[in-house]
Gaussian input, Z-matrix of N, CA and C with variables (Angstrom, degrees):
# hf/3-21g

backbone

0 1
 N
 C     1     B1
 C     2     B2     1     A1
 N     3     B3     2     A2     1     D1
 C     4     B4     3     A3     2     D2
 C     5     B5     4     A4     3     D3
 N     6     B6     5     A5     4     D4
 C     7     B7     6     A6     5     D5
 C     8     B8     7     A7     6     D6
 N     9     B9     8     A8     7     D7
 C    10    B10     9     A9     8     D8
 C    11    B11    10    A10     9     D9
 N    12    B12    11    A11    10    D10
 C    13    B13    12    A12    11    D11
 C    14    B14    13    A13    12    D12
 N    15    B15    14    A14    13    D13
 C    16    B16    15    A15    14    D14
 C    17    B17    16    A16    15    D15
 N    18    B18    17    A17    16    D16
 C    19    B19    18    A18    17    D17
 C    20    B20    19    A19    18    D18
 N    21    B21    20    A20    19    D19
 C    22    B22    21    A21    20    D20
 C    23    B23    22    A22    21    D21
 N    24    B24    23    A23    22    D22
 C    25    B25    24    A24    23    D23
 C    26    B26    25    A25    24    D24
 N    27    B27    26    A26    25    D25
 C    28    B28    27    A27    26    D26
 C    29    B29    28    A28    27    D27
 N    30    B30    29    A29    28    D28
 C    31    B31    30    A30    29    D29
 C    32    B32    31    A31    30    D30
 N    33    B33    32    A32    31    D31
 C    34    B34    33    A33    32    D32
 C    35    B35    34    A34    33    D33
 N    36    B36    35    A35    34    D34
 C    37    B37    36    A36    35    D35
 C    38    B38    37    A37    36    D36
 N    39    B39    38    A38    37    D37
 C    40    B40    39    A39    38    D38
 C    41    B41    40    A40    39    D39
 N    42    B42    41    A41    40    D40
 C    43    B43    42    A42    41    D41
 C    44    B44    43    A43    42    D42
 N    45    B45    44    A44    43    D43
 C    46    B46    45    A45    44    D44
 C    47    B47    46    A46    45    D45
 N    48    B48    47    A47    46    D46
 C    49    B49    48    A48    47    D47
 C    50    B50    49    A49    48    D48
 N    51    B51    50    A50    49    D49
 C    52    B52    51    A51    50    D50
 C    53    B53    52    A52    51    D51
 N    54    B54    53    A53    52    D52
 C    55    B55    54    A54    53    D53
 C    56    B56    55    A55    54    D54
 N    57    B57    56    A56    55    D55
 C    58    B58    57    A57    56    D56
 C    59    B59    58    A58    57    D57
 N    60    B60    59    A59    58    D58
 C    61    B61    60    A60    59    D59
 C    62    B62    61    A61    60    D60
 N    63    B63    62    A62    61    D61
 C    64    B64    63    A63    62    D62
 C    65    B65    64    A64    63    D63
 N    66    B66    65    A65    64    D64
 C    67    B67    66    A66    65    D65
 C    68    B68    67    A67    66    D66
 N    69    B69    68    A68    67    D67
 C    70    B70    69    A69    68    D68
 C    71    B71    70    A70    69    D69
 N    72    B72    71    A71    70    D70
 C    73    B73    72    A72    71    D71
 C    74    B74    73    A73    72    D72
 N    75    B75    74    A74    73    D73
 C    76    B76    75    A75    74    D74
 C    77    B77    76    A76    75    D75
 N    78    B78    77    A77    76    D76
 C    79    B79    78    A78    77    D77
 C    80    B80    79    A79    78    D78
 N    81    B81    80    A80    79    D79
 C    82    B82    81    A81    80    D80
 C    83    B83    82    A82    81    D81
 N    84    B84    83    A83    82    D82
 C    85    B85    84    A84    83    D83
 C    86    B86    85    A85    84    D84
 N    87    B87    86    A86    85    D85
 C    88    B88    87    A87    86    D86
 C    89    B89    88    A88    87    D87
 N    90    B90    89    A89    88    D88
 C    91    B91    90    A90    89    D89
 C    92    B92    91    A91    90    D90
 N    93    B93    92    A92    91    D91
 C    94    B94    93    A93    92    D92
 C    95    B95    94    A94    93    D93
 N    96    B96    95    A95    94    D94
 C    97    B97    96    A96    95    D95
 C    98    B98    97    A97    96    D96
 N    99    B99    98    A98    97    D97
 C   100   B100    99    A99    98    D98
 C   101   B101   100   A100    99    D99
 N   102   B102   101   A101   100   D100
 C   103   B103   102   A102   101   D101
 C   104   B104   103   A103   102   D102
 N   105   B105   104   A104   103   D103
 C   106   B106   105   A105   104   D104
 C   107   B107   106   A106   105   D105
 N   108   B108   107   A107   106   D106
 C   109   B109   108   A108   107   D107
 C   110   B110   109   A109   108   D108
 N   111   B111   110   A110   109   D109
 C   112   B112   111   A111   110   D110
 C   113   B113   112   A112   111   D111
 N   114   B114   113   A113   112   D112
 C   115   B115   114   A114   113   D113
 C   116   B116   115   A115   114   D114
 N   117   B117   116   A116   115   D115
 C   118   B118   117   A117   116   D116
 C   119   B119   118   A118   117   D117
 N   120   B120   119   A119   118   D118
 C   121   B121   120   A120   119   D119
 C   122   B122   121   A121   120   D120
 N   123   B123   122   A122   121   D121
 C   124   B124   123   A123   122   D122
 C   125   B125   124   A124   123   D123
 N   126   B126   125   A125   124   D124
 C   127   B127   126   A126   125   D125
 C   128   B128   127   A127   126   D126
 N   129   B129   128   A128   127   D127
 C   130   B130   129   A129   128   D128
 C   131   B131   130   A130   129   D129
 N   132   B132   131   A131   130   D130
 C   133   B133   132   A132   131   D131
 C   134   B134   133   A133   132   D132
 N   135   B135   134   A134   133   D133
 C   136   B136   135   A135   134   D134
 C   137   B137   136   A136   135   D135
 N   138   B138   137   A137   136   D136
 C   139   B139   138   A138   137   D137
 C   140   B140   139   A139   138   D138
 N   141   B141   140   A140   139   D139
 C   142   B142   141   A141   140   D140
 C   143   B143   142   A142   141   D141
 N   144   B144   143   A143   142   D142
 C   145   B145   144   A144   143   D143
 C   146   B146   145   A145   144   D144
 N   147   B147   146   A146   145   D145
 C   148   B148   147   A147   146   D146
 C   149   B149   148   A148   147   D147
 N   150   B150   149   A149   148   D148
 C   151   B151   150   A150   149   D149
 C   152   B152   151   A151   150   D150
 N   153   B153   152   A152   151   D151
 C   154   B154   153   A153   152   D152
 C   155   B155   154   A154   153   D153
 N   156   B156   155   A155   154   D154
 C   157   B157   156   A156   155   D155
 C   158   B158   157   A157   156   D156
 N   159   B159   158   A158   157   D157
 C   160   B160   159   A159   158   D158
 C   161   B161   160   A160   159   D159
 N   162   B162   161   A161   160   D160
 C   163   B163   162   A162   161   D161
 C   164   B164   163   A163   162   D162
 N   165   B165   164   A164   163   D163
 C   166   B166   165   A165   164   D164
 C   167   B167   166   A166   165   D165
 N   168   B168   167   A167   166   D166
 C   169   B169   168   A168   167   D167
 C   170   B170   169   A169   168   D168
 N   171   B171   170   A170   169   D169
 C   172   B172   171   A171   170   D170
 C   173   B173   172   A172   171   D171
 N   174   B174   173   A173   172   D172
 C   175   B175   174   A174   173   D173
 C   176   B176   175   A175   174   D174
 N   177   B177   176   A176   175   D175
 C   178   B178   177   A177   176   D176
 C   179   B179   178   A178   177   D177
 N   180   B180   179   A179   178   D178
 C   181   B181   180   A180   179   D179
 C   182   B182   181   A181   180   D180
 N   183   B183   182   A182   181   D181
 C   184   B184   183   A183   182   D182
 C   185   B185   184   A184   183   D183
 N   186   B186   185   A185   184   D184
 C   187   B187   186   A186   185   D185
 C   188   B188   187   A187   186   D186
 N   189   B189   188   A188   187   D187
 C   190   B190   189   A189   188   D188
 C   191   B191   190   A190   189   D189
 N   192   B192   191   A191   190   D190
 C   193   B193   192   A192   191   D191
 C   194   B194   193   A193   192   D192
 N   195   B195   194   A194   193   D193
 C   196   B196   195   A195   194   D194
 C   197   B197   196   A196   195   D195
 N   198   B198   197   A197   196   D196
 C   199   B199   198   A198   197   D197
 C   200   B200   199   A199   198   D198
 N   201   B201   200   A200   199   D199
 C   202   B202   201   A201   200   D200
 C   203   B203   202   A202   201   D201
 N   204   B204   203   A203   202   D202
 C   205   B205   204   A204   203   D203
 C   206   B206   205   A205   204   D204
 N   207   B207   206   A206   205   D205
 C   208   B208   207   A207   206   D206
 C   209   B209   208   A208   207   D207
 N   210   B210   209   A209   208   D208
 C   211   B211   210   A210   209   D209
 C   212   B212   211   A211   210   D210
 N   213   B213   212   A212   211   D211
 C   214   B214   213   A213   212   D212
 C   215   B215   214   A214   213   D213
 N   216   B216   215   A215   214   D214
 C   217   B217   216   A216   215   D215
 C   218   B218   217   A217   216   D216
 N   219   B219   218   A218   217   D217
 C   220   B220   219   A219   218   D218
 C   221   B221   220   A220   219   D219
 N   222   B222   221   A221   220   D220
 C   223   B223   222   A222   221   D221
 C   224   B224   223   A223   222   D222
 N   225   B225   224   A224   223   D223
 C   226   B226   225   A225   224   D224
 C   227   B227   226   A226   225   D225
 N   228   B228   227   A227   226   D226
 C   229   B229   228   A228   227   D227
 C   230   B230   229   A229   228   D228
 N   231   B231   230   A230   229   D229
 C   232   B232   231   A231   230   D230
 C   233   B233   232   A232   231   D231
 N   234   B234   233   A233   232   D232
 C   235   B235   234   A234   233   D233
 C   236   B236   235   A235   234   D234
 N   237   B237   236   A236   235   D235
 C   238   B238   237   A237   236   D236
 C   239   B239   238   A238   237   D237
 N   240   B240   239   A239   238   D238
 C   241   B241   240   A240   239   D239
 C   242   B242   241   A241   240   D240
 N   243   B243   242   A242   241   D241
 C   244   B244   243   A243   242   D242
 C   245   B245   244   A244   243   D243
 N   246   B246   245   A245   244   D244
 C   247   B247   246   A246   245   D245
 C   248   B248   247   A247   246   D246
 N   249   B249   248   A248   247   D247
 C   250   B250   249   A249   248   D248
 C   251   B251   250   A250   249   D249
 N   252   B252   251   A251   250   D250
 C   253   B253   252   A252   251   D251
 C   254   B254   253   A253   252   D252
 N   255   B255   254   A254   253   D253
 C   256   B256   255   A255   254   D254
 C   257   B257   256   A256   255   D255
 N   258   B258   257   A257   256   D256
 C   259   B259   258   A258   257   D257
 C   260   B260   259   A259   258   D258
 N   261   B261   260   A260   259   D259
 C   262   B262   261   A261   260   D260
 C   263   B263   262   A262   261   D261
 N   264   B264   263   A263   262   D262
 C   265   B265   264   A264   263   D263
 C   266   B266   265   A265   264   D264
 N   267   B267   266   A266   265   D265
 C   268   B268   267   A267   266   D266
 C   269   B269   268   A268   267   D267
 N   270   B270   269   A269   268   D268
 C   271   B271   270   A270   269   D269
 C   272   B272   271   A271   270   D270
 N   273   B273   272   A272   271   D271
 C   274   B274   273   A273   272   D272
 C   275   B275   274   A274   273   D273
 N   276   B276   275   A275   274   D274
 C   277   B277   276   A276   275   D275
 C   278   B278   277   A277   276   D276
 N   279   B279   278   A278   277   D277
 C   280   B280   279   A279   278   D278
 C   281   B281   280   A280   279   D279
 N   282   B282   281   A281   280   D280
 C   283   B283   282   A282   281   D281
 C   284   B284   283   A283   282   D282
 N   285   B285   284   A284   283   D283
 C   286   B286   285   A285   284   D284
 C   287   B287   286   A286   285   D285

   B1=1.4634
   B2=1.5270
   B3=1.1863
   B4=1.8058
   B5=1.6462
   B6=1.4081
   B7=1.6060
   B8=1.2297
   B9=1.1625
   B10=1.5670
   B11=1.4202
   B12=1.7114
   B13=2.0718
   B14=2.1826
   B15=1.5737
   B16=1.4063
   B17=1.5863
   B18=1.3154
   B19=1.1823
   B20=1.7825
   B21=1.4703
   B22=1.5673
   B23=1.0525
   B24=1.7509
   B25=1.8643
   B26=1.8226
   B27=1.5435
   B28=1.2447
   B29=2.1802
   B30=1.8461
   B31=1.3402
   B32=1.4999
   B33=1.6201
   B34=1.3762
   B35=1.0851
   B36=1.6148
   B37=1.3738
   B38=1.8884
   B39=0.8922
   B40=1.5200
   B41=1.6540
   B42=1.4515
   B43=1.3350
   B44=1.5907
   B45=1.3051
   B46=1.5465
   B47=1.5487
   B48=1.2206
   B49=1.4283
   B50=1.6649
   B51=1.7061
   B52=1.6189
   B53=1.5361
   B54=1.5730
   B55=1.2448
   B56=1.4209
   B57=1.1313
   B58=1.3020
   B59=1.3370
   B60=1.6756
   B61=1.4839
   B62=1.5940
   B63=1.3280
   B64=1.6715
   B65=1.2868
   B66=1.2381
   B67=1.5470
   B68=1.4170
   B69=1.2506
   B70=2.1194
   B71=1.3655
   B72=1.3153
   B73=1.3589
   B74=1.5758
   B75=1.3800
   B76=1.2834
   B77=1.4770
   B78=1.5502
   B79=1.7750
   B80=1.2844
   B81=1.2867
   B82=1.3196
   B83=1.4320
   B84=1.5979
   B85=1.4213
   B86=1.4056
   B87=0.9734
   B88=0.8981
   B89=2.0532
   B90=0.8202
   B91=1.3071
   B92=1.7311
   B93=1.5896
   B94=1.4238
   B95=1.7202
   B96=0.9404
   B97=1.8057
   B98=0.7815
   B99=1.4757
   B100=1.9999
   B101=1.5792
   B102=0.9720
   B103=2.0957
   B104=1.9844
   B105=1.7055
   B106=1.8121
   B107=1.4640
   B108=1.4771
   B109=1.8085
   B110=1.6678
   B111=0.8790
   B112=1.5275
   B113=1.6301
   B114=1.3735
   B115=1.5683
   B116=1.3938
   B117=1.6663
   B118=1.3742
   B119=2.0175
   B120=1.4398
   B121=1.5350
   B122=1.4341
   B123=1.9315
   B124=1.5177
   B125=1.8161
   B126=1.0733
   B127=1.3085
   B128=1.9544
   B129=1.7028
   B130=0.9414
   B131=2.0173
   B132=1.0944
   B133=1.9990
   B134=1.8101
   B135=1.1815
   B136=1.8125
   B137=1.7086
   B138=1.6767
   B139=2.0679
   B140=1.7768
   B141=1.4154
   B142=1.1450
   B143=2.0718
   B144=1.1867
   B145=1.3289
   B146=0.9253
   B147=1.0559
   B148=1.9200
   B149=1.3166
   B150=1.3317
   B151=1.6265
   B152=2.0345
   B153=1.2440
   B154=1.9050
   B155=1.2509
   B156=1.7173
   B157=1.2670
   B158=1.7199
   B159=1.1479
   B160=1.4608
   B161=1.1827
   B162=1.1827
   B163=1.9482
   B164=1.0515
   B165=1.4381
   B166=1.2504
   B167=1.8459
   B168=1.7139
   B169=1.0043
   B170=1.5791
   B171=1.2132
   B172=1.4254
   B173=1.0844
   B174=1.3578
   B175=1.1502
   B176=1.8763
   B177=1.2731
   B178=1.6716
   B179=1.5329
   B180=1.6413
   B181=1.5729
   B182=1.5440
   B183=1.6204
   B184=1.1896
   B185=1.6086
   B186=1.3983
   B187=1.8109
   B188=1.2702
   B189=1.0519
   B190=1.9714
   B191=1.5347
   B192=1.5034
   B193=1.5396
   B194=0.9988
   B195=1.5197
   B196=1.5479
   B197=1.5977
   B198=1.4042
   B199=1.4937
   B200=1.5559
   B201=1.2133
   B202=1.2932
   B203=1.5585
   B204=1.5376
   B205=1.2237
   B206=1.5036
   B207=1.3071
   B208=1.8375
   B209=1.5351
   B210=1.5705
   B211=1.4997
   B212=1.6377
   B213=1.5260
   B214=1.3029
   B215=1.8271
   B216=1.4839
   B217=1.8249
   B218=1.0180
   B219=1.6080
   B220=1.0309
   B221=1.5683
   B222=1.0598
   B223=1.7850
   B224=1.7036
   B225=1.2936
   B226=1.3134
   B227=1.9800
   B228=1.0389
   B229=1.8205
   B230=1.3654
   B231=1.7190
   B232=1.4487
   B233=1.9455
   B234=1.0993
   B235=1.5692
   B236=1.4131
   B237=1.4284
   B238=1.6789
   B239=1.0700
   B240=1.0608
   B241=1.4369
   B242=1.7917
   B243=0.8305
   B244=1.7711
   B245=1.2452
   B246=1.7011
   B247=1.5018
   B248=1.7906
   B249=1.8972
   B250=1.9488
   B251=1.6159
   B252=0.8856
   B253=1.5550
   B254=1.3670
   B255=1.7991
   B256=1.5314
   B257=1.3824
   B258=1.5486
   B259=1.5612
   B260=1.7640
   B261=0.7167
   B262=1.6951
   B263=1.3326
   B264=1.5489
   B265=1.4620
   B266=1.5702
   B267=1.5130
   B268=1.1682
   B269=1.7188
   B270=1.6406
   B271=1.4856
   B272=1.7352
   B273=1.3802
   B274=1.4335
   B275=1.8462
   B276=1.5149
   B277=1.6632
   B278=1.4925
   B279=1.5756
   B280=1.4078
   B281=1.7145
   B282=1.3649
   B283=1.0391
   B284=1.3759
   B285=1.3205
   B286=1.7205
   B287=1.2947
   A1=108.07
   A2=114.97
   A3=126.58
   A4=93.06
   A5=125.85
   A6=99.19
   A7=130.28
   A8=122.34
   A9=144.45
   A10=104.26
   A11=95.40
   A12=111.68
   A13=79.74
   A14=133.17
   A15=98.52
   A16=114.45
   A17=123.78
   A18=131.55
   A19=107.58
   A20=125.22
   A21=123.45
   A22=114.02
   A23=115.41
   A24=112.93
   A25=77.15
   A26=108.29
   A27=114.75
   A28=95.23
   A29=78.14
   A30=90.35
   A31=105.76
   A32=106.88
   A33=118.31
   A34=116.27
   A35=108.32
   A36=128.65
   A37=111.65
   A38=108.90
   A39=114.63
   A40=106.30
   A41=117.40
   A42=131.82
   A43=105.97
   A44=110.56
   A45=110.07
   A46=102.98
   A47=131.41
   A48=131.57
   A49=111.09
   A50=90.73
   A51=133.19
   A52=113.03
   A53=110.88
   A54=126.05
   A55=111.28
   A56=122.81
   A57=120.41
   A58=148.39
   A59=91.36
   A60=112.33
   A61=101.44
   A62=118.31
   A63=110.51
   A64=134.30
   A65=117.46
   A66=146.51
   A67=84.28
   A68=122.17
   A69=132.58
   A70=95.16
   A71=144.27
   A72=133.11
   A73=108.39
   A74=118.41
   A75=112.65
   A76=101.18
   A77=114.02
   A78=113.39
   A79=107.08
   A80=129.12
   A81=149.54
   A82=96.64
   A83=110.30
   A84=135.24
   A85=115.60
   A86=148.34
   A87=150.20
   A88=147.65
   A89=130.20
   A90=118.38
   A91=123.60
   A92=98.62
   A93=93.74
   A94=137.94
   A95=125.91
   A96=97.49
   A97=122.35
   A98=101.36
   A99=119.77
   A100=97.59
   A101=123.01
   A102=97.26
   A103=81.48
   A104=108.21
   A105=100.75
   A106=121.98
   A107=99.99
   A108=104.36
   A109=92.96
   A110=120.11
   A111=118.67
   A112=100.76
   A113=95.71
   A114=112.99
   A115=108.06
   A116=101.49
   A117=99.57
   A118=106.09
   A119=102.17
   A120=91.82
   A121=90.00
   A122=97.35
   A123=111.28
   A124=103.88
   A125=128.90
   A126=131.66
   A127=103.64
   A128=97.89
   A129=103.30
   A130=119.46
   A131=124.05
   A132=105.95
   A133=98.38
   A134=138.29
   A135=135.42
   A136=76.94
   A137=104.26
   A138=96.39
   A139=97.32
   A140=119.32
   A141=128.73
   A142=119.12
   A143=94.72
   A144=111.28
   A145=114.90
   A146=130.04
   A147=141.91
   A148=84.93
   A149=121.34
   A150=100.13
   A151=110.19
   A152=94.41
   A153=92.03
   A154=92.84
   A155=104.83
   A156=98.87
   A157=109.82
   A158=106.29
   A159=140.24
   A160=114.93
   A161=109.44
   A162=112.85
   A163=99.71
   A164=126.03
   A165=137.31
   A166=106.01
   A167=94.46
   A168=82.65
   A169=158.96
   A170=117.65
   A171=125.25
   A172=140.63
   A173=115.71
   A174=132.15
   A175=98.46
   A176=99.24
   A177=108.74
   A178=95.36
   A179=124.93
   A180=128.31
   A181=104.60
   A182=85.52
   A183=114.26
   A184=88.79
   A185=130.32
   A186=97.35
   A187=121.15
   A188=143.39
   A189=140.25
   A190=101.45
   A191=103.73
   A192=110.73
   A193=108.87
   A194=131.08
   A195=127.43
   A196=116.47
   A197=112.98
   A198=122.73
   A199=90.93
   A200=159.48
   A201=164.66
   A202=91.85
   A203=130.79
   A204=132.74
   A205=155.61
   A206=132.98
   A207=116.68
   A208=105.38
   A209=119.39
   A210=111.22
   A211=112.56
   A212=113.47
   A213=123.56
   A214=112.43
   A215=110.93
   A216=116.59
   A217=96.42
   A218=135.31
   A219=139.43
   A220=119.90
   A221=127.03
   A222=144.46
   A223=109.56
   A224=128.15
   A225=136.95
   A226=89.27
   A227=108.83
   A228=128.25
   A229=98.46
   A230=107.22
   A231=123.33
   A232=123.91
   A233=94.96
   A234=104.39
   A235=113.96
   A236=120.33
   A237=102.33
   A238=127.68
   A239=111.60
   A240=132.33
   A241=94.89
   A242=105.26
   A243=122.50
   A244=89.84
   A245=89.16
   A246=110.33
   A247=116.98
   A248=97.00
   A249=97.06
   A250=86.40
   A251=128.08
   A252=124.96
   A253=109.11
   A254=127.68
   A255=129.96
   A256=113.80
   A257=105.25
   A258=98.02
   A259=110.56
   A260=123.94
   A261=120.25
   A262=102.01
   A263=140.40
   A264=152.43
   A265=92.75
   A266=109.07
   A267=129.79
   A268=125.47
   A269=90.81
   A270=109.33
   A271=103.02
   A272=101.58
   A273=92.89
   A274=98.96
   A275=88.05
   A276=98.45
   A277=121.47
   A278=105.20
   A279=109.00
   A280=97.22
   A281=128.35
   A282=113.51
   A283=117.30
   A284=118.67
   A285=125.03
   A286=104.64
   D1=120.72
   D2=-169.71
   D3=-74.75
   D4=-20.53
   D5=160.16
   D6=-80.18
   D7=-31.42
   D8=-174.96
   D9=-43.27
   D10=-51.64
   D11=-148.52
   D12=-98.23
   D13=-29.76
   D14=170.59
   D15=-66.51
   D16=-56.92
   D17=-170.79
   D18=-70.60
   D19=8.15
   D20=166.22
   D21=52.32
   D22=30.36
   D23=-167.14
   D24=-116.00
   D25=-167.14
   D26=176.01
   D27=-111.51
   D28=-179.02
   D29=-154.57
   D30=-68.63
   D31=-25.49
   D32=170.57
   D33=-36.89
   D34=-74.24
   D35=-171.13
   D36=-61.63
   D37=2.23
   D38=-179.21
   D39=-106.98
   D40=-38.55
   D41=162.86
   D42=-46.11
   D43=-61.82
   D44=-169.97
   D45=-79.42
   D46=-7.48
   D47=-178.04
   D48=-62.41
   D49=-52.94
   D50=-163.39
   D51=-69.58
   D52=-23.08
   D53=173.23
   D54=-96.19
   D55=-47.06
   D56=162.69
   D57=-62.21
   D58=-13.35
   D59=162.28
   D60=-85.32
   D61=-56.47
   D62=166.80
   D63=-23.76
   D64=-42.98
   D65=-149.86
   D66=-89.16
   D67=-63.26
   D68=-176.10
   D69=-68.47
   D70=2.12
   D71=-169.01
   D72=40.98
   D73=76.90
   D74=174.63
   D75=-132.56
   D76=-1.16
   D77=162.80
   D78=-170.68
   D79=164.94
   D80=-158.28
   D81=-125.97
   D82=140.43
   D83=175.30
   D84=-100.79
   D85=132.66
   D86=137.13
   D87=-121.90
   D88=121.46
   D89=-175.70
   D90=-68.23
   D91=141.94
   D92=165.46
   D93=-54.65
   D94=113.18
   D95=-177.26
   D96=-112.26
   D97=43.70
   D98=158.27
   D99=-113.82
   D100=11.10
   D101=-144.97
   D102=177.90
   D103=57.99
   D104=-174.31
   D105=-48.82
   D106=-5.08
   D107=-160.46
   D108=-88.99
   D109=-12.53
   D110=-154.65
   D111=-118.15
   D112=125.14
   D113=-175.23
   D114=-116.81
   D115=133.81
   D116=175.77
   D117=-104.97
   D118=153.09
   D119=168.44
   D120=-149.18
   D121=148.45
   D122=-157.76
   D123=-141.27
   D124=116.55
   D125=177.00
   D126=-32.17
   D127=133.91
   D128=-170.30
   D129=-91.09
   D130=165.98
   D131=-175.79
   D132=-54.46
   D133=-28.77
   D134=-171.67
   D135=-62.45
   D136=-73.06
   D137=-145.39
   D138=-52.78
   D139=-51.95
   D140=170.48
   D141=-11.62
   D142=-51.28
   D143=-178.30
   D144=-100.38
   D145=6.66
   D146=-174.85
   D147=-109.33
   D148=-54.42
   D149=-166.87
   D150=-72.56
   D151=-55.41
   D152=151.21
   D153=4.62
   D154=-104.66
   D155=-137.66
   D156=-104.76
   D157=59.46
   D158=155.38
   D159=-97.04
   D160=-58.59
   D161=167.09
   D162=-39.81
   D163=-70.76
   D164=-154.94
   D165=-35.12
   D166=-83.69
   D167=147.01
   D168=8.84
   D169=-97.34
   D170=142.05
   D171=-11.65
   D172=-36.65
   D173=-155.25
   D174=-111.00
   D175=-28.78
   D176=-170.58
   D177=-91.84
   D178=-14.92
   D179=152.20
   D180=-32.58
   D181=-86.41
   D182=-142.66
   D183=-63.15
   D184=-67.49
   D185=178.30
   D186=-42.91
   D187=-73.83
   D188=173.64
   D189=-2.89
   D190=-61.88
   D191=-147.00
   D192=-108.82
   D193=-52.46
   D194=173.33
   D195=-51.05
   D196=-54.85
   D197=178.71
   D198=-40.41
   D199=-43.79
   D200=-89.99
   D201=-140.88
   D202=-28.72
   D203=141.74
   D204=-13.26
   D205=77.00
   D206=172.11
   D207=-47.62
   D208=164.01
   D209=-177.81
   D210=-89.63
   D211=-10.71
   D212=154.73
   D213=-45.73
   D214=-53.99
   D215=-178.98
   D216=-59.18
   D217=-47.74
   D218=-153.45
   D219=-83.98
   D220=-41.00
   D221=123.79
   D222=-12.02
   D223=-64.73
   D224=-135.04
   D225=-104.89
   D226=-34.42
   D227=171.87
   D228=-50.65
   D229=-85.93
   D230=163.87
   D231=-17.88
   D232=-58.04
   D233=166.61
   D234=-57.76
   D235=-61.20
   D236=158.88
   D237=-28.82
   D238=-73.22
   D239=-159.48
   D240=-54.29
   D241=-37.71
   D242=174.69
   D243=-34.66
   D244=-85.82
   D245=-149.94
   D246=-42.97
   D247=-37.80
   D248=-165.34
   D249=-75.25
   D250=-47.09
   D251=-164.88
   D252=-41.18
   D253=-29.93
   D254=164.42
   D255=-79.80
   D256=-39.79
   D257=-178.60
   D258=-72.88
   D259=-33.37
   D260=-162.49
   D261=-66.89
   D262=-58.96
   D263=-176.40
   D264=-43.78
   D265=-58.41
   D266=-179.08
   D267=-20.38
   D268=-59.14
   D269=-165.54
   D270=-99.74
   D271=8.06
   D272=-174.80
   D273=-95.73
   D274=-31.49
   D275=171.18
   D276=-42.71
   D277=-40.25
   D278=-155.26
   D279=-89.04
   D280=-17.86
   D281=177.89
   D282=-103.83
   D283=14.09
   D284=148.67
   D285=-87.92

């Protein structure tokens, strides 16, 4: 299962994930009906709009606070953000 082996959990724990996200209506299941073994699941219009206005959000951050920035902070931020963006993929590697 291509979720199991991204997220490094088992297939179990992805089963009960997948239902429990169902259950909150936060995605829809469906089967292939070319290929019965193969299930697709797709963010539902609730998560859809949750993430909406999460951006939103986000976005009303980052003006408040970023604008609030020299381009030196803003440079040196960026470089973080650099840096975890190699390490994180990184360390997920090492524990598969």
């Amino acid at each position: 299962m291509q979720i199991a082996q991204q997220l490094g959990i088992t297939q179990s724990a992805v089963s009960q994930l997948l239902n429990t996200l169902e259950k909150k209506e936060w995605i829809r299941r469906s089967i292939n009906p070319n290929n019965r073994r193969e299930l697709h699941v797709e963010l539902s219009e609730k998560a859809k709009t949750y993430l909406e206005n999460m951006r939103k959000v986000e976005l009303a951050i980052i003006e408040k606070y970023y604008s609030a920035l020299s381009f030196d902070e803003i440079s040196t931020l960026t470089s973080i953000y650099e840096k975890l963006d190699q390490l994180i993929p990184h360390q997920n590697e090492e524990k598969g």
